[in-house]
N, C-alpha and C positions, 0 to 999 in steps of 0.2 A: 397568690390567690387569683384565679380567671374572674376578669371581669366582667360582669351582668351589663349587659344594652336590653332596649324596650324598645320596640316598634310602637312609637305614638301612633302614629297611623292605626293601627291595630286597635288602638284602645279610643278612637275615635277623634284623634288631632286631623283635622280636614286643612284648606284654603280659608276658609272663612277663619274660622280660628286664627290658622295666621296671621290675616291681614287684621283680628283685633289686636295680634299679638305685638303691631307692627312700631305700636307709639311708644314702645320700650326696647328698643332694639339689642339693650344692652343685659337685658334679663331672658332666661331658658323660660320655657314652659314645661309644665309638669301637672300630673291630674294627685288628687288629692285620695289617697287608700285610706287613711286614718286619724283622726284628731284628738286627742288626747292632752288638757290642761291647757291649750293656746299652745303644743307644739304640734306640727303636721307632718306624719310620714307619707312622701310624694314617689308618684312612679313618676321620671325621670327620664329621659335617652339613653343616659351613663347608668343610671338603674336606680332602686331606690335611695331617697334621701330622707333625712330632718331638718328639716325647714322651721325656725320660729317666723313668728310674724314682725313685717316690719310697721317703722313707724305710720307711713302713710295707710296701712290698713289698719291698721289699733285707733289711727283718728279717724276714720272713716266707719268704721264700726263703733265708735264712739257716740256715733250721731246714731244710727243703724245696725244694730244689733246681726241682721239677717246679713251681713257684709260679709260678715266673721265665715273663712271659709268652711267647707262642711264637706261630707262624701261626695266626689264623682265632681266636684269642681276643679277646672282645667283654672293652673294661677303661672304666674310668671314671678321667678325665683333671681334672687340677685345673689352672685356671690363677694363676698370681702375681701379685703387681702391675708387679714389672719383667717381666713378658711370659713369662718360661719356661711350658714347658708337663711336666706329671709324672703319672707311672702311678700312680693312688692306689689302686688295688684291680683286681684281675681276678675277672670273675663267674663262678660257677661253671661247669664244662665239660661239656657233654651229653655229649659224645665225646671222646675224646682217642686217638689214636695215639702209642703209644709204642716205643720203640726200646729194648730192651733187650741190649746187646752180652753176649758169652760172659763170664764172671769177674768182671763187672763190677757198681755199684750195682744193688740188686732194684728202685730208684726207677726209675732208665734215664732218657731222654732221651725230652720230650714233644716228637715233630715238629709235631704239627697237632692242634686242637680246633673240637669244633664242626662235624665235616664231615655231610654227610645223605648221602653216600657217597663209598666208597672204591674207584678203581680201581686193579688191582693192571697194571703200564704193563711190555710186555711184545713187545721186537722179534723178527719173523718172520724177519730175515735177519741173522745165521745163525739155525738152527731153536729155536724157544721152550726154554728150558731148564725143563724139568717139575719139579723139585728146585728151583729158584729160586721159581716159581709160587708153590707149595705152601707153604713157607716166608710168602712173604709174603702171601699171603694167610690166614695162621693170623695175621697182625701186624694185617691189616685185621678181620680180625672180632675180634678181642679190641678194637677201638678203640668197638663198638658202630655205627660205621655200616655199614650194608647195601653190600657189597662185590662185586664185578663184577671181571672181566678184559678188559683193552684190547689184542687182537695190532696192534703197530703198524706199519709200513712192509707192506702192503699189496701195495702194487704193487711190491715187488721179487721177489715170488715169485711162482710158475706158479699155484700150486693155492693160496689164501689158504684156501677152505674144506676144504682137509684139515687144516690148522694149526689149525683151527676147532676139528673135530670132534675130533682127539686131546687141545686143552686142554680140551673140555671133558667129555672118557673122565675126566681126572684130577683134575676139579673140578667134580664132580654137584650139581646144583642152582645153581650161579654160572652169570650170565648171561656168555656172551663173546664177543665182541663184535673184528669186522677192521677198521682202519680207517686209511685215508693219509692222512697231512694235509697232503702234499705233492701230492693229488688234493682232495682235501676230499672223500673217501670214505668212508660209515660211520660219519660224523657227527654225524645226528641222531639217535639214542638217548643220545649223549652230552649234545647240547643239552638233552634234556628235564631232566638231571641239574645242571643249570647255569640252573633258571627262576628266576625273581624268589622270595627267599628261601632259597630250597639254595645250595649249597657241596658241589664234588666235590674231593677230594685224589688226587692224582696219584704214586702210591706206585710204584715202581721202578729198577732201577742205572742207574747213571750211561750217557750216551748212546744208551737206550729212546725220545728222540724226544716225553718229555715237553714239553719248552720248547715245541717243534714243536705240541703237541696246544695249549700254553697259547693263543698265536698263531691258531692255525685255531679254537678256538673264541672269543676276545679280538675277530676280524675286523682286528686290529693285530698288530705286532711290539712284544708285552709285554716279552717276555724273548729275551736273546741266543740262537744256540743256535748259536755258532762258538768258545764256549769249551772246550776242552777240560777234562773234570770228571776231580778225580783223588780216589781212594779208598783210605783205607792199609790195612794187609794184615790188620787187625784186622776188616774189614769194617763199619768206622762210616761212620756219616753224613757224606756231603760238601756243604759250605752251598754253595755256588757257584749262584748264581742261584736261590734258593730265596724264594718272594712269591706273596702273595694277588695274584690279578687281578680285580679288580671287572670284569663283562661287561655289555658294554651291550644296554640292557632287564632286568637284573638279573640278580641269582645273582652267583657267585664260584668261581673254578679256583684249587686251591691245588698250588703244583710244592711238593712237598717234597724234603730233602736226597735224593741219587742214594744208593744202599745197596746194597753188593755182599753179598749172601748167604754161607755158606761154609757146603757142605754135604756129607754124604757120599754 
């Protein structure tokens, strides 16, 4: 079988990075695609891997929940001699997104670290909910990356550029942006956000047509998007299909959990 390599570089491993990376000389670094039950599937150098977590991060997140790695975090992996592979540290986070539910931990729920922007994923049909927006786009600039608006499904409506101009009456100074990806319409503003070294996250509720965006910009079928996503009435995160996609010629699209807003 030919073997898979990854240009970290590509997917945003810089000097800095390194030099966090420098106090475990003995461990790889790898960014984190997918988390599923406490194991992590990691892009890698040699290509991807599964990574459990090691001891030193299970007590470290024992105290801090938000430790526990999550999408788009760069970790340094140790290997054993019988072959397992383990999370030995996750490096500090530029960004992070977080999800703070009503009532709940002030910690919250880290969706995605590390993004260089946030679009807030937002379907035209039926009409953009401006309450929804709003909301989450107060979630993407508290995460530190430069955040933007995606109206998505394009082509199912008359006037795409009125949909336009009213999201952006109620969000002055956010770029925003129409786009089908069922056209591949509207597109390249997105690609520049997705060049070798950036990471865009894909912030919005459940069936906005992100998977759709991962796909049309990916140029493959990364992810499903025949699953039906469900949301409970708490309005937390729903993980269903939620992964870094490495884009070829670099960069990275991160779907995050679908999140149904509840607003008055």
């Amino acid at each position: 079988m030919e073997s898979v390599t990854i240009d970290l570089t590509a997917l945003g491993w810089d000097a800095d990075w390194a030099s966090d990376a420098r106090r475990r000389a003995d461990c790889q670094p790898a960014r984190v695609a997918r988390v599923e039950r406490g194991v992590c599937t990691v892009l890698g150098a040699a290509g991807p891997l599964r990574a459990t977590l090691g001891g030193a991060v299970l007590a470290t997140a024992a105290r801090d929940r938000t430790y526990l790695p999550c999408l788009g975090d760069w970790v340094l992996l140790g290997t054993w001699p019988d072959r397992p592979v383990t999370v030995e540290a996750v490096l500090p986070r530029r960004t992070a997104l977080v999800f703070r539910a009503a009532g709940k931990a002030a910690h919250g729920q880290v969706l995605a670290a590390n993004l260089t922007a946030t679009a807030v994923v937002e379907p035209m049909r039926p009409e953009p909910d401006l309450g929804r927006i709003e909301c989450l786009l107060a979630l993407a600039q508290e995460s530190g990356a430069p955040p933007l608006v995606v109206l998505t499904k394009s082509d199912l409506v008359a006037d795409p550029a009125a949909a336009v101009r009213q999201v952006a009456a109620a969000a002055p100074g956010v770029p925003v942006l129409a786009v089908s990806a069922q056209r591949g319409a509207g597109l390249d503003p997105l690609r520049a956000e997705v060049a070798p070294g950036r990471t865009l996250g894909l912030l919005g509720p459940s069936r906005a047509g992100r998977s759709s965006l991962v796909n049309a910009l990916a140029g493959a079928v990364a992810l499903s998007t025949s699953a039906i996503r469900r949301v409970d009435g708490a309005g937390r995160p729903d993980s269903a299909g939620r992964a870094l996609v490495a884009v070829p010629g670099g960069g990275a699209v991160v779907k995050t959990p679908g999140i149904r807003v509840v607003h008055g």
